[in-house]
C-alpha positions in Angstrom: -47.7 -66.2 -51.7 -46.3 -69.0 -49.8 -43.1 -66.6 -48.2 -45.6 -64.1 -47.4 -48.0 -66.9 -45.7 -45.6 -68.2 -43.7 -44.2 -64.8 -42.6 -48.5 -64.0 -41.4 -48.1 -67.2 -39.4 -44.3 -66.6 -38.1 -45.7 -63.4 -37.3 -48.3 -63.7 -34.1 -45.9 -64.1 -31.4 -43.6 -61.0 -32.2 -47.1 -59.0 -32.8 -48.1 -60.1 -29.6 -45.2 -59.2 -28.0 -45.1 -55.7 -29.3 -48.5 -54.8 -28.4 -47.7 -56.4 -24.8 -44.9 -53.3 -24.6 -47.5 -50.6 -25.9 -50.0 -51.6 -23.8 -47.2 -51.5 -20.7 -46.2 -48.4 -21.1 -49.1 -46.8 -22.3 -51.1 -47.5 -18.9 -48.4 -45.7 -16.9 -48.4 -42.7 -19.4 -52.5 -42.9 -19.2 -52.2 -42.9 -15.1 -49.8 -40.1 -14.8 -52.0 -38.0 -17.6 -54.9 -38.6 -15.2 -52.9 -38.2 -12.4 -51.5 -34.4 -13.8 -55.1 -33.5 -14.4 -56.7 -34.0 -11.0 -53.5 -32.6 -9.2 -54.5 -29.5 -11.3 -58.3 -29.9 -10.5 -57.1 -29.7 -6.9 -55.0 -26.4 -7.6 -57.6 -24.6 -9.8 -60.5 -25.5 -6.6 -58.0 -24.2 -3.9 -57.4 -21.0 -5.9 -60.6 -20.4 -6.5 -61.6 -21.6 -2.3 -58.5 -19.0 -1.4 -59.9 -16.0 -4.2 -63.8 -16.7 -3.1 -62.6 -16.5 0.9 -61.0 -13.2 0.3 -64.1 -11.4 -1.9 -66.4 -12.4 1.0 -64.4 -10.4 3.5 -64.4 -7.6 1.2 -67.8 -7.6 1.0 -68.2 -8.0 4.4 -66.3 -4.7 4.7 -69.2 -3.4 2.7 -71.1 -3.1 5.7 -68.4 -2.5 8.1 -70.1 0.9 9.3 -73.3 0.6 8.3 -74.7 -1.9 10.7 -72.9 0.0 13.5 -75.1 3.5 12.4 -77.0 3.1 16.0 -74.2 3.0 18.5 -71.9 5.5 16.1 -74.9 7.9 15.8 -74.9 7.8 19.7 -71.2 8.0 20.7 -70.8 11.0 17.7 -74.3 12.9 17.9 -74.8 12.5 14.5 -77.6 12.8 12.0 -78.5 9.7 9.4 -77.3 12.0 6.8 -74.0 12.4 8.2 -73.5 8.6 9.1 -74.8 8.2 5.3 -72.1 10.1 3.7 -69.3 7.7 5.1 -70.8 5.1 2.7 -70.7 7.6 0.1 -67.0 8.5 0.9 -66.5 4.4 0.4 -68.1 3.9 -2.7 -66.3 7.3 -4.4 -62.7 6.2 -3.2 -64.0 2.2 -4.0 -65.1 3.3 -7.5 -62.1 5.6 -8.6 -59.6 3.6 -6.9 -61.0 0.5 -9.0 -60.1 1.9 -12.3 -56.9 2.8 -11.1 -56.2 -0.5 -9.8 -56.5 -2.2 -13.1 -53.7 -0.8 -14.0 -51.7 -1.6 -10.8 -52.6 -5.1 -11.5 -51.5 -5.1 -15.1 -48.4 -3.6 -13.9 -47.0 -5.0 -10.8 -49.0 -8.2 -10.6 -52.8 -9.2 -9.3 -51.1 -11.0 -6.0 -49.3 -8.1 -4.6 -52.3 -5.6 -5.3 -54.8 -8.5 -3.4 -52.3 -8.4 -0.7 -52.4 -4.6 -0.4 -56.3 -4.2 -0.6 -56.5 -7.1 2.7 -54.0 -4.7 3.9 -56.1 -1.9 3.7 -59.3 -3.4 5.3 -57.3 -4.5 8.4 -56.4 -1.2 9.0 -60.0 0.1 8.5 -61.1 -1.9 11.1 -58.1 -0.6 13.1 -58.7 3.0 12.5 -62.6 2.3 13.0 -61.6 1.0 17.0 -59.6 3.9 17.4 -61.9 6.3 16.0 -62.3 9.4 18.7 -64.3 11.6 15.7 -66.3 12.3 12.7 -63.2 12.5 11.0 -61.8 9.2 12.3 -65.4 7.6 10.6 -64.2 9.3 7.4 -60.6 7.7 7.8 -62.2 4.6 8.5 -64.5 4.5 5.5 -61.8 5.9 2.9 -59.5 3.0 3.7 -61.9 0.1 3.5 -63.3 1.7 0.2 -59.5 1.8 -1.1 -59.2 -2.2 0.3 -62.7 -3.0 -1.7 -61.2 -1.3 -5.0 -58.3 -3.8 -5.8 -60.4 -6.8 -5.5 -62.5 -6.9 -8.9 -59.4 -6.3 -11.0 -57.0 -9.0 -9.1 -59.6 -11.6 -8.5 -60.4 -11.6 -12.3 -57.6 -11.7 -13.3 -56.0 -14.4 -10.9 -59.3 -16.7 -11.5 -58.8 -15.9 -15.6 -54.8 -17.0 -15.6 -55.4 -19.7 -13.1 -58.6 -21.5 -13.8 -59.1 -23.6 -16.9 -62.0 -22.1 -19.4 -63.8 -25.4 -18.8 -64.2 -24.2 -14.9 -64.8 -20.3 -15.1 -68.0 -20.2 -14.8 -68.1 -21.8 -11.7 -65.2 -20.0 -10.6 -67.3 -17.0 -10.8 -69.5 -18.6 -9.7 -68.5 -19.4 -6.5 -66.4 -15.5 -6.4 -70.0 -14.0 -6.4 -71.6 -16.5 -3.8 -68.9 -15.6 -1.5 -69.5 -11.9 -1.8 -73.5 -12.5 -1.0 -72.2 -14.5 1.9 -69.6 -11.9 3.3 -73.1 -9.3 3.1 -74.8 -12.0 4.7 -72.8 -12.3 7.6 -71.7 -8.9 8.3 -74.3 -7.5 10.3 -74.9 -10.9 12.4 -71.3 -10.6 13.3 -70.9 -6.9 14.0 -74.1 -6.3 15.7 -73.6 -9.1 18.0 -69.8 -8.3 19.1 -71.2 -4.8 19.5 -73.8 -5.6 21.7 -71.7 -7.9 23.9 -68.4 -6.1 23.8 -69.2 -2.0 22.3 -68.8 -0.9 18.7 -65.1 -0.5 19.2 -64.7 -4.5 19.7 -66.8 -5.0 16.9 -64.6 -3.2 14.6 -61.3 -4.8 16.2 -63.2 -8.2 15.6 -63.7 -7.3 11.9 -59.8 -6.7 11.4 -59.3 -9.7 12.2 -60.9 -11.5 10.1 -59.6 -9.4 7.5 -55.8 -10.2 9.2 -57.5 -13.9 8.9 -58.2 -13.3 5.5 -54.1 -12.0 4.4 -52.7 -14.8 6.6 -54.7 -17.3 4.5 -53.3 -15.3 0.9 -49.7 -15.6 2.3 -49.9 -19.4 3.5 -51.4 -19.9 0.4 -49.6 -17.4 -1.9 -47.9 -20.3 -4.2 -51.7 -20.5 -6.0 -51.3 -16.8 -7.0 -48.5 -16.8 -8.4 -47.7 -16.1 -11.9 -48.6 -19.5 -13.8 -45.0 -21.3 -14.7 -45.8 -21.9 -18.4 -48.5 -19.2 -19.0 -48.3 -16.2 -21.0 -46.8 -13.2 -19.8 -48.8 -10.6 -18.4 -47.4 -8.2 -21.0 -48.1 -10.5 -23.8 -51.0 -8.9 -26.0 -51.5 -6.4 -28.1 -49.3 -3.5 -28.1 -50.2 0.3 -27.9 -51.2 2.7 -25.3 -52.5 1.1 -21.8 -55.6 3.4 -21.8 -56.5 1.5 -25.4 -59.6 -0.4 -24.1 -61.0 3.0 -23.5 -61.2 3.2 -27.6 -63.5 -0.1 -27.2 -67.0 0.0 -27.8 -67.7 -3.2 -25.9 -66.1 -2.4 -22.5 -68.4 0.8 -22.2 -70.9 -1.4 -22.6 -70.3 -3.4 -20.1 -69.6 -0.7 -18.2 -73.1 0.2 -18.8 -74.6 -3.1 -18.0 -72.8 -3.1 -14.4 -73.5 0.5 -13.8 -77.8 -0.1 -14.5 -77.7 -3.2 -12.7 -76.1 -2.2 -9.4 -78.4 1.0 -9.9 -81.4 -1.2 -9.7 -79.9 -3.5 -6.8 -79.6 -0.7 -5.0 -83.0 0.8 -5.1 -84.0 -2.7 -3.4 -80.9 -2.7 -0.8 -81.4 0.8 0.5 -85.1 1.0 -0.2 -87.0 -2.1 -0.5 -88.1 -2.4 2.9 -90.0 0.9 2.9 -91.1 0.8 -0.8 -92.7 -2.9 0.1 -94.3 -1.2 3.0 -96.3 1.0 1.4 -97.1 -0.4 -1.6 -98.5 -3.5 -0.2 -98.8 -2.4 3.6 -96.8 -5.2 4.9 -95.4 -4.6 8.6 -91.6 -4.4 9.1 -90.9 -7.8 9.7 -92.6 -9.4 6.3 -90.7 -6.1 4.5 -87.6 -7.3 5.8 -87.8 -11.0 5.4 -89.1 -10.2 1.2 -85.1 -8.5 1.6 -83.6 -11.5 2.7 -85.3 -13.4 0.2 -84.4 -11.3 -2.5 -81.0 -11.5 -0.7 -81.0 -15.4 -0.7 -83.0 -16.0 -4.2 -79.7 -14.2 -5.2 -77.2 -16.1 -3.6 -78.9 -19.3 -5.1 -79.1 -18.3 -8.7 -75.6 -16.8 -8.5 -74.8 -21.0 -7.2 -76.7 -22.5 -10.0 -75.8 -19.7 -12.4 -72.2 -21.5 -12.4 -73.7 -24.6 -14.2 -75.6 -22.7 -16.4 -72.5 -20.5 -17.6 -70.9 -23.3 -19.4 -74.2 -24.5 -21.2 -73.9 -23.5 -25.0 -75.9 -20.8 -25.5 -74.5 -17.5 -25.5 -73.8 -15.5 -22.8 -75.3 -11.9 -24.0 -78.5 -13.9 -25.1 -78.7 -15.6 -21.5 -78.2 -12.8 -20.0 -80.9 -10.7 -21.8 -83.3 -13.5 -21.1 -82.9 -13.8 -17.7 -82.9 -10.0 -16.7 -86.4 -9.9 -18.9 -87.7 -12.0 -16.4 -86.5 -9.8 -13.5 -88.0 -6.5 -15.4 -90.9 -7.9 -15.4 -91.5 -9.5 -12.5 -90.6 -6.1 -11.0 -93.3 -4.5 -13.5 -95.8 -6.9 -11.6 -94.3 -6.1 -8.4 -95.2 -2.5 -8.8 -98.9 -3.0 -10.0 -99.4 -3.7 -6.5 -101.5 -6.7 -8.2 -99.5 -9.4 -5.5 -100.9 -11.0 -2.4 -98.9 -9.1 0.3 -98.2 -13.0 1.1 -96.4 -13.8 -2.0 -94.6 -10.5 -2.0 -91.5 -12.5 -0.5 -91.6 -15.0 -3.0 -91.6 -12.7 -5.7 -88.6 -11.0 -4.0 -86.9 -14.1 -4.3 -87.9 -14.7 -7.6 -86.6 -11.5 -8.9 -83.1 -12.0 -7.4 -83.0 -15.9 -8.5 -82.6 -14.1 -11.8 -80.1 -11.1 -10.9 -77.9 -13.6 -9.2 -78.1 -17.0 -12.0 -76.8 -14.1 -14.5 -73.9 -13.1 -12.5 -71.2 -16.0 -13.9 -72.4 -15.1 -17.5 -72.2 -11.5 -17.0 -68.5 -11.9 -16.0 -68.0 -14.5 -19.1 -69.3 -12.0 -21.3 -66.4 -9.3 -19.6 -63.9 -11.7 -19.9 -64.5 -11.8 -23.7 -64.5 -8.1 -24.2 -61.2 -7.7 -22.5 -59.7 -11.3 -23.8 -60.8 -10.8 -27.5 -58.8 -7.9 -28.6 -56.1 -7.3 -25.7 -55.4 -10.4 -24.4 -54.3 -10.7 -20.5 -52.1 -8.0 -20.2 -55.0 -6.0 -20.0 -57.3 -8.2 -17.8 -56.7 -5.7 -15.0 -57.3 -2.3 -16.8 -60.6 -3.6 -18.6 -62.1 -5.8 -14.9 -60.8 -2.8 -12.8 -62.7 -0.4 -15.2 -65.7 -2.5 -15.9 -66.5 -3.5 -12.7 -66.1 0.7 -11.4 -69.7 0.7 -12.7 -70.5 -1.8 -9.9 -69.6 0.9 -7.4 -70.9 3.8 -9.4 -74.3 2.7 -9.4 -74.6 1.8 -6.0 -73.6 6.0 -5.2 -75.8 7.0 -7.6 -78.9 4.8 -6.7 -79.5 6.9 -3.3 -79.6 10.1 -5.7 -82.3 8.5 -8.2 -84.7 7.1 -6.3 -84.2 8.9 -2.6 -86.2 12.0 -4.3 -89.0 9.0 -5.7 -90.0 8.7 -2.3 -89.7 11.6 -0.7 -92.4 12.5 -3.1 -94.3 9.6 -2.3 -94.1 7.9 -5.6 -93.6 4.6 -3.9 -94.5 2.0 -6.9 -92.1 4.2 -9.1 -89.0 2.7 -7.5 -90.4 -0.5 -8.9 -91.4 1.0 -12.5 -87.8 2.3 -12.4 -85.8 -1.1 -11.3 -87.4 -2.7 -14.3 -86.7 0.0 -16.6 -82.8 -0.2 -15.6 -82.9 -4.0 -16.0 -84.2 -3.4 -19.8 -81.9 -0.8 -20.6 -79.1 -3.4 -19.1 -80.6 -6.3 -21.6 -79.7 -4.0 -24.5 -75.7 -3.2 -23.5 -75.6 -7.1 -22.9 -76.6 -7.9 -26.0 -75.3 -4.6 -27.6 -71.5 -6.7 -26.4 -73.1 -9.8 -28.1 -73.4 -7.8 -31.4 -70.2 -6.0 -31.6 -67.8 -9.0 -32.4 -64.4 -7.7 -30.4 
């Protein structure tokens, strides 16, 4: 007892001294861990600043035509019908072209694809400037519907093999936001180069900022590259590449996007005249309940970010929040609303649509991750996210006849039944564990 006593009081000092080196080296080790993580904080926010820029220019190409109808009608002699049809020609080539993508990402890699869809949008507003035809519209419109399919599939999957799970949501987050705000400014921009410098500068003006747009990919292009120590994009589950066609859960969220867009764009290409007559508000107070449906969506897509990474499920969340919309459309179409409050309600109703968004593309993200890993990210976002185009062709179709026939508050009845029939395929995904 008395060795061992001695050796406990021998023993302090040489303690001490040991725990004087851990503690020395462990503060280093503990700074450069926190310095690794914020350098890679800083890497995964400029990715997702670079990926966001680029989805708000091609949504701005979106509207690269449409807001320029008036002086194009003029110069061309056309009818609205025939003006009309160059957005259909953009959503067709948009829509088949972003299934095919998927693959083209999956195979050659998302930065190359991004790089070819900027590409194609420069040259739309190129070929839009130079246009001397009906046919030069058509040119113009295929090529900026080809530049618009690419960017679903690569921005996915760049954001998915870049961005750590803890940030998604607010990486899709801030991908949607972007897209709102490239709508946003599009006709601002165009409408005002046109009336200061003709239709033709306007759609020089819009290539550059999609030239703006590839310039700030290539300066940047060290963020898209493959991740050094991630998985291969061919790492996954073997088989044929057209396998996530056998899976029950990307239908349904091919569903979900295709009723969704169908109801957004009874509201986009609609809402002002519906509003009109059902309530009998004058153009202006129509078109400002748009832009607040517009804006309620670009906040809840902001704040939708936050509430992606809450714990909750995401097919759950999403089926609560689109029951809200359906039904504040239902009330919407009683015609039961103050005309004064109509805008609120507008902005109410896409509050909801847009604080789903980032959960909506959690929930794809575990359909495609689940069972084939990321070498199909591209295939199953490219596919997926064709129901976004899709249902903004077919929407016209549905609801154009509604009111032709006069059947005004039916637009409304039938946003709310497309929302609910959406709530079921999101939670349809939440039931059938892929």
């Amino acid at each position: 007892m008395g060795t061992d006593s001695n050796a406990a009081v021998a023993s302090p000092e040489p303690v001490a001294l040991a725990a004087a080196v851990t503690d020395t080296t462990a503060a280093p080790a503990g700074a450069e861990a926190g310095e690794t993580a914020r350098l890679q904080r800083r890497r995964e926010y400029a990715t997702i600043s670079v990926v966001g820029f680029a989805h708000g220019v091609s949504h701005f190409f979106h509207l690269l035509l449409a807001p320029l109808f008036p002086w194009l009608m003029q110069e061309f002699g056309l009818s609205f019908t025939q003006v009309g049809a160059t957005m259909t020609l953009f959503f067709v080539v948009s829509g088949i072209g972003q299934a095919l993508a998927g693959f083209a990402v999956d195979r050659l890699g998302e930065r190359r694809v991004l790089f070819f869809g900027v590409s194609c949008l420069a040259a739309a507003g190129v070929a839009l400037a130079l246009a001397h035809s009906y046919a030069g519209l058509f040119l113009a419109a295929g090529l900026a519907g080809l530049g618009n399919a690419v960017f679903h599939p690569a921005d996915f999957t760049l954001l998915n093999r870049h961005v750590s799970a803890a940030r998604l949501g607010h990486a899709f987050s801030i991908h949607g936001l972007s897209g709102n705000l490239g709508w946003a400014a599009a006709p601002a921009f165009l409408t005002g180069i046109a009336a200061l410098a003709g239709w033709r500068g306007a759609a020089l003006g819009a290539g550059a900022v999609a030239l703006l747009a590839l310039g700030l990919l290539v300066c940047f292009r060290h963020l898209l590259a493959d991740p050094p120590h991630g998985a291969s994009r061919h790492d996954g589950a073997a088989g044929s590449p057209f396998a996530f066609l056998g899976c029950g859960p990307v239908w349904l969220c091919f569903g979900f996007f295709l009723f969704t867009t169908t109801a957004f764009g009874a509201f986009q290409n609609f809402g002002s005249p519906v509003l009109q007559q059902v309530y009998g508000l004058s153009v202006g107070l129509a078109a400002s309940a748009i832009t607040a449906f517009l804006l309620g969506g670009a906040g809840g897509m902001a704040l939708g970010g936050f509430l992606a990474g809450k714990a909750m499920a995401h097919d759950r969340r999403i089926a609560l929040i689109l029951s809200t919309a359906a039904l504040l459309a239902l009330l919407l179409a009683s015609g039961a609303v103050p005309g004064a409050l109509v805008p609120l309600l507008m902005a109410c109703i896409g509050f909801c649509n847009g604080l789903a968004g980032p959960s909506r593309d959690l929930l794809v993200r575990r359909a495609a991750a689940a069972r084939f890993g990321q070498q199909a990210f591209g295939r199953v976002y490219g596919f997926v996210y064709s129901g976004l185009d899709t249902g903004l062709a077919l929407s016209p179709l549905l609801f154009g006849p509604m009111l032709d026939a006069g059947h005004f508050a039916s637009v409304l009845v039938g946003v709310a039944i497309l929302q609910s029939i959406a709530v079921l395929t999101a939670l349809g995904v939440g039931r059938r564990q892929v």
